[in-house]
C-alpha positions as CSV (number, residue, x, y, z in Angstrom):
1,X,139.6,107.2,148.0
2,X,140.8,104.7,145.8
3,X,139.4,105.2,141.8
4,X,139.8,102.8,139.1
5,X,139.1,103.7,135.6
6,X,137.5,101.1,132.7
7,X,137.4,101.4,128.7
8,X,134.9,99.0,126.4
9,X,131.5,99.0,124.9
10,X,129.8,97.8,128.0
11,X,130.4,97.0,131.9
12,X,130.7,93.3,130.9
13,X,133.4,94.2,128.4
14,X,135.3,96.8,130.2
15,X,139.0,96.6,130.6
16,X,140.7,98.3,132.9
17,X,142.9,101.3,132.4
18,X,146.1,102.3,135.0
19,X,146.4,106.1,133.5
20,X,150.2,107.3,134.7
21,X,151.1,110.6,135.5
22,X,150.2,113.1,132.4
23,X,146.9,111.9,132.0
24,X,144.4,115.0,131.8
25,X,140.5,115.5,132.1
26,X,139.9,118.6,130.4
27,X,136.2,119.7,129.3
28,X,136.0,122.1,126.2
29,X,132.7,124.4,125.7
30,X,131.2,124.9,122.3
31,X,130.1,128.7,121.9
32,X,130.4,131.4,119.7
33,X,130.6,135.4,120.2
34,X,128.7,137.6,117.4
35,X,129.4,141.1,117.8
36,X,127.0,143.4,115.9
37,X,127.8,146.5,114.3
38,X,126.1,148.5,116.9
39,X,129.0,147.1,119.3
40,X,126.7,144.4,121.1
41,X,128.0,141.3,121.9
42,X,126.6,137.7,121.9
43,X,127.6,135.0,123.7
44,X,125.6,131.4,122.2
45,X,127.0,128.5,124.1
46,X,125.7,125.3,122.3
47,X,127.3,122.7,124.9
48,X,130.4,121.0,126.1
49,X,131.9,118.1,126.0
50,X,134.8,115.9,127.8
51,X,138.5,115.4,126.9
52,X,140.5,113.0,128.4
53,X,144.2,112.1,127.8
54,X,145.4,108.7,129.7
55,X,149.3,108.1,129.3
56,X,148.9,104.1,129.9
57,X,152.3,102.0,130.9
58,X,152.6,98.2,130.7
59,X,149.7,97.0,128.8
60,X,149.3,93.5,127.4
61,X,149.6,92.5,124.2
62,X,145.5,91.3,124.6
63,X,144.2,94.3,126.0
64,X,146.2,96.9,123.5
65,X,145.0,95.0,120.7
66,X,141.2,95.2,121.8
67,X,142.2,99.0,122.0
68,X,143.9,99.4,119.4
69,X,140.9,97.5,117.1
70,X,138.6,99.6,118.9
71,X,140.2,102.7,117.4
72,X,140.6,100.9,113.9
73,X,136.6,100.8,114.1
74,X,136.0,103.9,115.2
75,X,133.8,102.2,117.7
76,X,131.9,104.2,120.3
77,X,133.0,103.0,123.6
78,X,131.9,104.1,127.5
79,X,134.6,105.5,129.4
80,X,134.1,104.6,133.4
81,X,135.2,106.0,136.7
82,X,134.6,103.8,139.7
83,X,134.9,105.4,143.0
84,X,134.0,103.3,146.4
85,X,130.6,105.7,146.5
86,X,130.1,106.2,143.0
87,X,130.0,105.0,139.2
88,X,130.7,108.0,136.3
89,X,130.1,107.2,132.9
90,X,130.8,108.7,130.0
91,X,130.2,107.7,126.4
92,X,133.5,108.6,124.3
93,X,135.2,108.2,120.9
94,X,139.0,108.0,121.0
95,X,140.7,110.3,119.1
96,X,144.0,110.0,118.5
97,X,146.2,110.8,114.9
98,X,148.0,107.6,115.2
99,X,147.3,104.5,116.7
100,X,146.8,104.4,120.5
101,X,149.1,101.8,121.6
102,X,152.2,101.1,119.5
103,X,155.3,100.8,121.3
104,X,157.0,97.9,123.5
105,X,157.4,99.1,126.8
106,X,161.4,98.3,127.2
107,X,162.9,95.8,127.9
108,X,159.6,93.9,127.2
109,X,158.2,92.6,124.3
110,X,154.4,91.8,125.8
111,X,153.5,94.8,127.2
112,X,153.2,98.0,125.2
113,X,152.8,101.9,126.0
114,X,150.7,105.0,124.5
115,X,148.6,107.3,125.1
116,X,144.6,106.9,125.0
117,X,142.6,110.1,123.5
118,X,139.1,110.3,124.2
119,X,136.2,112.8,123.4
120,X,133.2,112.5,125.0
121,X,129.7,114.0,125.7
């Protein structure tokens, strides 16, 4: 099964995403642990929420400045997953320190490289 993966603010926006090898889908909990001073311990979990790391090769110029604007804005983007049976969706913020995409893929000098950070609920 064959799945391709899309970044924007809608479906009619989206563009598409070729994550390489070192791209992660992590999903982190939110809890906390109170122990009393009797000994007792509890557990609160308050959520969860996605992480995802794409390590992206050979992106234009175009698309990596959308990205890379997107990121400047902070904007809140979806993040989907299209399989032949089924659509995931999830809404996501990127993340990263630095900007996203920032260096030329050598020997090129229209495609760039980077890795995409995303948080997500």
């Amino acid at each position: 099964m064959a799945l391709t993966f899309q970044l924007g603010i809608s479906s009619v926006d989206a563009i598409t995403i070729y994550p390489t090898y070192g791209s992660s889908f992590a999903e982190k909990q939110l809890k906390s642990e109170i122990v009393t001073q009797s000994g007792r311990r509890y557990l609160y979990k308050w959520g969860d929420h996605d992480l995802i790391k794409l390590s992206v090769d050979f992106v234009s110029n175009a698309n990596a400045s959308i990205i890379n604007s997107w990121w400047d804005t902070n904007t809140e983007l979806l993040f989907f997953i299209n399989s032949s049976t089924a659509t995931e969706v999830h809404s996501v913020l990127m993340t990263n320190r630095t900007q996203p995409l920032a260096k030329y893929e050598k020997p090129y000098t229209t495609y760039l490289k980077g890795t995409i950070q995303l948080e997500g609920y």
